[in-house]
N, C-alpha and C positions, 0 to 999 in steps of 0.2 A: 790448246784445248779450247775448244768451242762449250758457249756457254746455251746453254738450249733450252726455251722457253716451250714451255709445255701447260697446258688449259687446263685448271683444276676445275672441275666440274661439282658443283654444289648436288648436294644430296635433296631432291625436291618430290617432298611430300603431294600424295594426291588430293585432291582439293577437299574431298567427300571427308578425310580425316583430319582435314588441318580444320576444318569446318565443325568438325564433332570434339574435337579437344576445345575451340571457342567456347562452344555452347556449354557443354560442361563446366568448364570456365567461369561464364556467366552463372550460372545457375548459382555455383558455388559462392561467388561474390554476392549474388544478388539475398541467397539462403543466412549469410553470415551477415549481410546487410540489413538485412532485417530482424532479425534477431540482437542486432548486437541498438538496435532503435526500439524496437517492441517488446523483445525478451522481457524474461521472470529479472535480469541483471542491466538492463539496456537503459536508455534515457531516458526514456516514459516512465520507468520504474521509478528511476533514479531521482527525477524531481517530485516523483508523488511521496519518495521517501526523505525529501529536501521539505515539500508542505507537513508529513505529519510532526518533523520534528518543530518546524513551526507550532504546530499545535499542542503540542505536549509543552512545550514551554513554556504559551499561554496557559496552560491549563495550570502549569507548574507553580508561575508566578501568582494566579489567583487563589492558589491552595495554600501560599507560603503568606500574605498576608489575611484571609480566614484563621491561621496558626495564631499569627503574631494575635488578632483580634483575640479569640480565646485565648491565651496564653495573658493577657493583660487581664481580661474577668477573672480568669484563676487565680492570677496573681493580688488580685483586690480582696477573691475570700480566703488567701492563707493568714494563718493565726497570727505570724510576725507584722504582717501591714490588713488585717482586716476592719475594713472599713463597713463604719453603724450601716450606712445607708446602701450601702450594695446588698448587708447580709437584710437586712426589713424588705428592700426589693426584689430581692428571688427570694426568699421565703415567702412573700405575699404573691408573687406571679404563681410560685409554686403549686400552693397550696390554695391559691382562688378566694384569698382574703383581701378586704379592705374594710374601711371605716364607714360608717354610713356617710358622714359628709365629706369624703372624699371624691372628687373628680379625677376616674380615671380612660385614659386615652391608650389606648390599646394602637400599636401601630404595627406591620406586618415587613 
């Protein structure tokens, strides 16, 4: 038995369609490529939503010691530690009183 070599012949597309499946191709990559960079979900997005959490954090931390700050005033006119000289001075800020010969310095 003779062994017989025979030419397989590749299936070969014509140029016009191998050329329009690229291009489409491209498009596709390039559509998804950008998007996935500029997108409402993309990188661009993604570090501006990296800066705002920066910001809300800053904003976070100066809201929590403003707290702490009031929270010690308060704390100076409860009835258990209320202190003479905190309650004489919002009562007088308050109320737009003072002595005649008192010096007072208003700071902002």
């Amino acid at each position: 038995m003779g062994l017989t070599l025979t030419k397989r012949r590749f299936f070969q597309r014509p140029r016009a369609k191998t050329a329009v499946v690229l291009a489409v191709g491209a498009a596709a990559l390039a559509y998804f490529g950008f998007h996935a960079i500029n997108g409402q979900r993309g990188l661009v997005a993604w570090f501006q939503v990296g800066q705002r959490i920066e910001q809300l954090e800053n904003r976070y931390i100066l809201n929590q010691t403003r707290i702490e700050t009031l929270e010690r005033s308060v704390s100076l006119l409860r009835v258990e530690s209320l202190d003479p000289d905190m309650l004489d001075e919002r009562s007088r800020h308050i109320l737009g009183l003072a002595h005649p010969d008192e010096i007072i310095i208003l700071h902002q």
